[in-house]
Steps between C-alpha positions, in 0.01 A plus 500: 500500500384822674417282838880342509623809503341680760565170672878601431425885606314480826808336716720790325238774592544330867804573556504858405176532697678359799754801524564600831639845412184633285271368789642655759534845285111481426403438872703782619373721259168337612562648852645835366322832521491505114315132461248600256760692239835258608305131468358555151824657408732220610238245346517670141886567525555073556235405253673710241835357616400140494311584122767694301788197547259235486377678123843558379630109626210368279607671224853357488361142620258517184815428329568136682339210253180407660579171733212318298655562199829404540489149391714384745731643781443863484890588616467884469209462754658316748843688499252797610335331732825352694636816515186675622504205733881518650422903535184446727700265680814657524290795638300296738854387668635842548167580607473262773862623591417821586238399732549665809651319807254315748363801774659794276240754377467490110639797321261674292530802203571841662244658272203306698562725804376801241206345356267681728606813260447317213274642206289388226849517261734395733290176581470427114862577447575206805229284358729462130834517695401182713344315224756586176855464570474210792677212407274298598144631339760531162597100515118436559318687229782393237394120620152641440558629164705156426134320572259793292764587233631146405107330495405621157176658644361784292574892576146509713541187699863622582345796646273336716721261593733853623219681657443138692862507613487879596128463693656236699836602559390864634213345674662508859524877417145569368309267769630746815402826296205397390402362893662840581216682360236229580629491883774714612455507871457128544797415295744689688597252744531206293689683242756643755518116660584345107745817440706389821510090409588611182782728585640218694457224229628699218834313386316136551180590352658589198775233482271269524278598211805560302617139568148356388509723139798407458407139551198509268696677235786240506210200442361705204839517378544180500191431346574677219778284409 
């Protein structure tokens, strides 16, 4: 049971791992002044962020009837699993949308300009704001929780089954502070030659992944009727 649903989790963690937006912010507070107090800062900030909904969307899935258990078509299951579905989806289109137009220069937050200023609190405070109230990171975690909270695991396996999801969803975040501190000087190049493709590939990265959630969560749906 516990092997199924990590198998369930690790796509999920992937596409919070793949977010443009908190890799860029790490690298460039990777090549800030401040490194050494803004990188573990940011890291802590969007592993709390990506915990605390994560923890409270278990809670309320704990109260779906475990898919084994249903005896049949779980309904109440699968209604929350369509809509999770047509959300990711839904976001993935307006997503892809507001991908900028072929030569323009991608738009990025005005705060990034200032992150050479950042400090220990400010890159913590950044690190929960990107992770909590996205959209997208939400819709994910609650199709997370769906998968730990509706498996009938007990109260321990459900935490390591969390602290799985968490690992791997921050772990494009922890990998370049960790090699920060391991390597600093040779990393600087390659870092600032990822934070430009990634400034320019945003909107599709993330439409994309969106789109291919979505897609997984509409087949579970449907296998739970």
């Amino acid at each position: 049971m516990m092997g199924s649903v990590i198998g369930e989790l690790l796509p999920l963690s992937l596409a919070i791992a793949i977010s443009p937006l908190s890799i860029i912010s790490v690298i460039l507070m990777l090549l800030s002044p401040n490194a050494r107090r803004t990188g573990p800062g940011f890291l802590i900030g969007w592993v709390l962020g990506l915990a605390l909904p994560l923890i409270l969307f278990v809670f309320f899935a704990g109260f779906l009837p475990p898919h084994h258990a249903a005896g049949g078509p779980n309904v109440v299951r699968a209604i929350v699993q369509f809509v999770l579905a047509a959300l990711l989806i839904l976001l993935a289109v307006a997503q892809w949308r507001a991908k900028p137009a072929a030569g323009a220069e991608p738009a990025l937050p005005k705060w990034m300009s200032a992150i050479d200023s950042f400090s220990f609190g400010r890159a913590l405070g950044l690190g929960l704001l990107l992770a909590i109230p996205r959209p997208k990171n939400l819709l994910i975690s609650a199709s997370a929780a769906v998968a730990i909270g509706g498996s009938g695991l007990t109260a321990g396996a459900e935490g390591i089954a969390m602290a799985v999801f968490v690992l791997c969803a921050a772990s494009t975040v922890l990998l370049p502070v960790l090699a920060f501190f391991l390597a600093a000087e040779r990393l600087r190049e390659p870092l600032d030659a990822i934070h430009r493709w990634l400034a320019r590939e945003n909107t599709v990265i993330t439409a994309v992944l969106l789109l291919v959630v979505g897609v997984l969560m509409l087949g579970k749906a449907i296998g739970s009727l």
